[in-house]
C-alpha positions in Angstrom: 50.2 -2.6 8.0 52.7 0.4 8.9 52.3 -0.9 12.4 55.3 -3.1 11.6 58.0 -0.5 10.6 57.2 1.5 13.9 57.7 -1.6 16.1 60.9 -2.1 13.9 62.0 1.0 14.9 61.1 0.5 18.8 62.7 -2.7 18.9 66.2 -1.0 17.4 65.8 1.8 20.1 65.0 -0.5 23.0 67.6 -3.3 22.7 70.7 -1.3 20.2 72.1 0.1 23.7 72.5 -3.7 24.3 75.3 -4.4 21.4 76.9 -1.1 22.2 77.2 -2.5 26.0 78.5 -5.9 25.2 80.6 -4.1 22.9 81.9 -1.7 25.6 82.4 -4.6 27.8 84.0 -7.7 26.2 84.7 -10.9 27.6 88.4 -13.2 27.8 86.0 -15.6 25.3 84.4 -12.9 22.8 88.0 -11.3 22.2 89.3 -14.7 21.8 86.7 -15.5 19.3 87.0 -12.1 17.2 90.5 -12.8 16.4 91.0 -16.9 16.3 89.4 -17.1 12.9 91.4 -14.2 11.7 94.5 -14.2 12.4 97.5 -16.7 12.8 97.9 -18.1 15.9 101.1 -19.1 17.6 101.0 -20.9 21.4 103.5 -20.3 24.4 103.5 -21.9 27.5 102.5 -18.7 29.3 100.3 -16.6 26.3 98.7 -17.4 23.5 99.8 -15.2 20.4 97.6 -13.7 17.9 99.1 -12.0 14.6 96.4 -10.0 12.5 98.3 -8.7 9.8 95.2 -7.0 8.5 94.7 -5.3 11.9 98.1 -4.4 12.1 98.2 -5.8 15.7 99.3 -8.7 17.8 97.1 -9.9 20.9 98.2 -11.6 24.1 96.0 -14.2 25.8 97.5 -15.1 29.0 97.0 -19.1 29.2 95.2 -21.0 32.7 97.6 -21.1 35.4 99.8 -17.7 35.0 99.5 -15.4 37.6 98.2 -13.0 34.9 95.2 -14.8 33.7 92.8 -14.3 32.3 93.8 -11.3 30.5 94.5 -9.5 26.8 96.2 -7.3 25.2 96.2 -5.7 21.8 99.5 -3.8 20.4 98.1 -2.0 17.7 100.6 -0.2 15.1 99.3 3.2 14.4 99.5 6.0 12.3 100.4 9.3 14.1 99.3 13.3 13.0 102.7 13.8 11.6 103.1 10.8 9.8 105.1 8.7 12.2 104.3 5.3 13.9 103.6 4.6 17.2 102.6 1.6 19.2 98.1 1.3 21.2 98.6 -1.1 23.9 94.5 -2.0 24.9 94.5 -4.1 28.0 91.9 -6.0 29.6 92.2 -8.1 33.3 89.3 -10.5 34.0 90.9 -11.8 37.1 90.2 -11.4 40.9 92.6 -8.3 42.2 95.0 -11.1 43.3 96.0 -11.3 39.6 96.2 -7.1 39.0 99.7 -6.7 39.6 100.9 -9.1 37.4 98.7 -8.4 34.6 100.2 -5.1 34.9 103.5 -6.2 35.5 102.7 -7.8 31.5 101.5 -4.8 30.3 104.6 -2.8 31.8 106.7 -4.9 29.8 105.2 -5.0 26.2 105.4 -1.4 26.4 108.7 -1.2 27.8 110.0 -3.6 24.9 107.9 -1.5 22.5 110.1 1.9 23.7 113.3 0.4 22.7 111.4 -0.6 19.0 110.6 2.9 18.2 113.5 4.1 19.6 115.4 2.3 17.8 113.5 2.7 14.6 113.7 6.5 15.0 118.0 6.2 15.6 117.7 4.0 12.6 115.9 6.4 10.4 118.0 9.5 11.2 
């Protein structure tokens, strides 16, 4: 009978390193499905927007036939050491290299509009 707890246990050990890796490697479809249910969507003809108030981020799913697809990205408000805010951009490209530049060309300008936000937040505050 206490052959069953220490199979248990062998089983967690052998196949746990396989939810950490699909974790560590998501999908277009998995992070799609982690915030649909979750958050409110809004459409676009190029991205589809997700807003997850309780995340305190918006995602960005590039839509089938942009140069960028298929890719993500989270903007994530977040807390800094001193007490201030700053913006986490996470990105992730599941396209051929053809579509690499302009995935980055996306990412380039989320966080370019995302400067001008805190900058002007922090002329604002003063």
């Amino acid at each position: 009978m206490r052959l069953k707890p220490v199979l248990t246990l062998i089983a967690l050990f052998l196949f746990a390193p396989l939810g950490a890796e699909a974790a560590s490697h998501p999908t277009y479809q998995s992070l799609w499905d982690g915030v649909a249910g979750n958050c409110r969507k809004e459409t676009h003809p190029d991205l589809v927007l997700f807003y997850c108030e309780r995340r305190a981020s918006i995602w960005y799913f590039t839509q089938p036939g942009t140069a960028a697809h298929p890719g993500v990205i989270e903007r994530k408000i977040v807390q800094t050491a001193n007490g201030g805010i700053n913006i986490k951009h996470t990105g992730w490209s599941f396209g051929p290299n053809s579509t690499q530049s302009a995935f980055k060309a996306l990412m380039a300008s989320i966080r370019a509009l995302d400067k001008d936000i805190i900058e002007d937040m922090k002329r604002n505050a003063n």
